[in-house]
C-alpha positions, 0 to 999 in steps of 0.5 A: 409623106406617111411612115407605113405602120404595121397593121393588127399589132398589140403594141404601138411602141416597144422599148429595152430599158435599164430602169433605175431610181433617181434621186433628187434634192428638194426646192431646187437646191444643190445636193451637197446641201440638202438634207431631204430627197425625192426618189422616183423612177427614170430610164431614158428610153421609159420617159420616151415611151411614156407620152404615148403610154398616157395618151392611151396607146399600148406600150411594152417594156423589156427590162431586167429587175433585182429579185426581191427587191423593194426598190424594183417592186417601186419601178414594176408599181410606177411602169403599171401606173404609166399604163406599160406592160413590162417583160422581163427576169428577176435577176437574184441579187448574189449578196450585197455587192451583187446586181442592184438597180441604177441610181441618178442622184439630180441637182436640178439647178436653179437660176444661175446655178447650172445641174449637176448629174452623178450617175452611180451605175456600178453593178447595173442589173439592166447591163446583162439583157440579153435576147435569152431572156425574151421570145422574139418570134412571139414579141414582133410576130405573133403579139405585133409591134408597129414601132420599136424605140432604141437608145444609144443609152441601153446600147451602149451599156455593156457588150450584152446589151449591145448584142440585144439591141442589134438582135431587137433591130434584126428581129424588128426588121424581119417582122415589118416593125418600123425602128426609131433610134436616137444615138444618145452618145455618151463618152463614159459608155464609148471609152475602151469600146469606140471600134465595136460600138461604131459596128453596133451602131452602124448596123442599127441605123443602117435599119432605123426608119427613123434616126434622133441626135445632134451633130456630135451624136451623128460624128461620134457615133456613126461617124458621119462629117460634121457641119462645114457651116459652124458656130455657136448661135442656133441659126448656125446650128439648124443650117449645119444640121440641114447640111450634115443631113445630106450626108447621113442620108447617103450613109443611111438610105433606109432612114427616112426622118431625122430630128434633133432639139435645139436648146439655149440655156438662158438660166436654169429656169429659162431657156430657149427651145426648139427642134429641127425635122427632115422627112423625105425631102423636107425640113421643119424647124420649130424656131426657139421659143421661151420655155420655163424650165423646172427640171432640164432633164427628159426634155429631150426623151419627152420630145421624141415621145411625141414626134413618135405618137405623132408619127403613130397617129398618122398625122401630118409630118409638120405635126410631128415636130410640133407635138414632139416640141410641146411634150418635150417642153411638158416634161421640163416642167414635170417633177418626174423626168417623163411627160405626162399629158392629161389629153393632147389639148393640153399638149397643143395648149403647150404649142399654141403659147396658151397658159391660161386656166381651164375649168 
């Protein structure tokens, strides 16, 4: 089967965002050790939009920035180094204990010592998007979108952005955008919310063309029973998610693909990775395969990146897996949280096992 895409659209991919800074520690060590940092820019839903933005594919960005701030003119300079177009407000900071941009401070592990992540989101600018800032009619009508990228992440941010997402999903629909959603849950957002995050949640899917998350994802956020085949190998894992399918797909007829990685932890630096697909009927598994693990965090953003550039191509379903398999192993190997492919021979480089040099 074929996704059928919007024709005569500006944009390819279209992503709301929360961009922030992220903040790690040199050579692999923990943070409470080290005394030198790097400092880059990250949001989940920039890292999946960034596969396509380096493959020449127009993207556009709608995030919300701290006026006057140095460290929002870092994150307007990186998005225009990824080739994205960007929307949004300044936001006036109001004094020091006002508005400010997310910070991730990363311990990446290394070898038998696992990450550790610190979120510090306290007084997040990205938490008050709402649909007044931007012009719907002419962002998905008149500009044209052929696919908008939504995470549970930026929906469950706060009660704004929940509301921004659902009318993003709306205003999609009306104009023929096709919707990707990858539910993303994280308890800390859902605590004190669960009723009205399950609505939200609900009525996005019940929209997308395409759904992304694990089996917890699929329980925690919409609801959906869990696998009756269990257990803890990745062999139980791809059946239980097969079955459990059956069932979004009844709860969530609209939807037409679904996907979700499979990742074994070996080290810090070895793991085993690979992915489960269905489309229409079928499924494709991409059977865990070795990788080598720089930084665990985006392999699972770099995968979605390029089952949806994929997907925008308009290549064969089992290429969907595969390309979105081997951006999500380049970006592990990245010290930026995002894959940046130099062409897509180098992802089906990634694909085919092929390492060897290039001259």
């Amino acid at each position: 089967m074929s996704i059928d895409l919007k024709k005569n659209c500006r944009y390819s991919l279209l992503v709301p965002t929360s961009m922030g800074l992220r903040v790690l520690p040199e050579a692999g060590q923990p943070v409470h050790a080290s005394d030198t940092f790097r400092m880059t820019v990250t949001s989940a839903e920039s890292n999946v939009a960034s596969v396509a933005s380096h493959l020449g594919m127009p993207v556009k960005v709608l995030t919300a920035f701290v006026k006057g701030s140095p460290l929002a003119r870092k994150i307007k300079d990186n998005l225009a180094s990824r080739h994205m177009d960007v929307e949004g407000p300044d936001i006036a900071p109001d004094g020091p204990w006002g508005v400010r941009h997310q910070i991730n401070v990363a311990d990446c592990g290394y070898g038998s010592r696992g990450p550790r992540v610190y979120n510090d989101r306290a007084g997040e600018v990205g938490r008050l998007l709402t649909t007044g800032y931007f012009d719907l009619d002419r962002i998905f009508g008149e500009e044209g979108v052929q696919i908008i990228h939504l995470s549970g992440l930026i929906g469950a941010l706060s009660g704004e952005t929940s509301r921004f997402c659902l009318d993003l999903a709306r205003a999609a629909k009306n104009h023929g955008t096709r919707i990707s959603f990858d539910l993303n849950h994280r308890a800390s957002f859902w605590k004190g919310r669960e009723d009205d995050l399950h609505a939200v949640f609900s009525e996005i899917a019940s929209m997308a063309d395409i759904l992304v998350g694990n089996e917890e994802d699929f329980q925690l956020c919409l609801g959906i029973r869990g696998p009756e085949a269990g257990g803890r190998d990745l062999a139980a894992k791809i059946e239980g998610f097969k079955e459990m399918i059956g069932r979004v797909k009844e709860s969530f007829p609209d939807a037409s693909v679904f996907a979700t990685t499979l990742r074994q932890v070996v080290s810090a630096n070895h793991h085993l990775w690979g992915a489960v697909m269905a489309e229409g009927d079928r499924f494709h598994v991409v059977q865990p395969r070795d990788i080598t693990v720089l930084d665990r965090i985006g392999g699972g953003d770099g995968f979605v990146g390029g089952m949806l550039y994929a997907i925008l191509k308009g290549w064969d379903p089992e290429q969907w897996i595969q390309f979105g398999w081997a951006t999500g192993a380049l970006a592990v190997t990245m010290l930026t949280d995002y894959a940046q492919p130099a062409d897509e021979e180098e992802v089906w480089s990634i694909w085919e096992g092929n390492a060897r040099v290039k001259r």
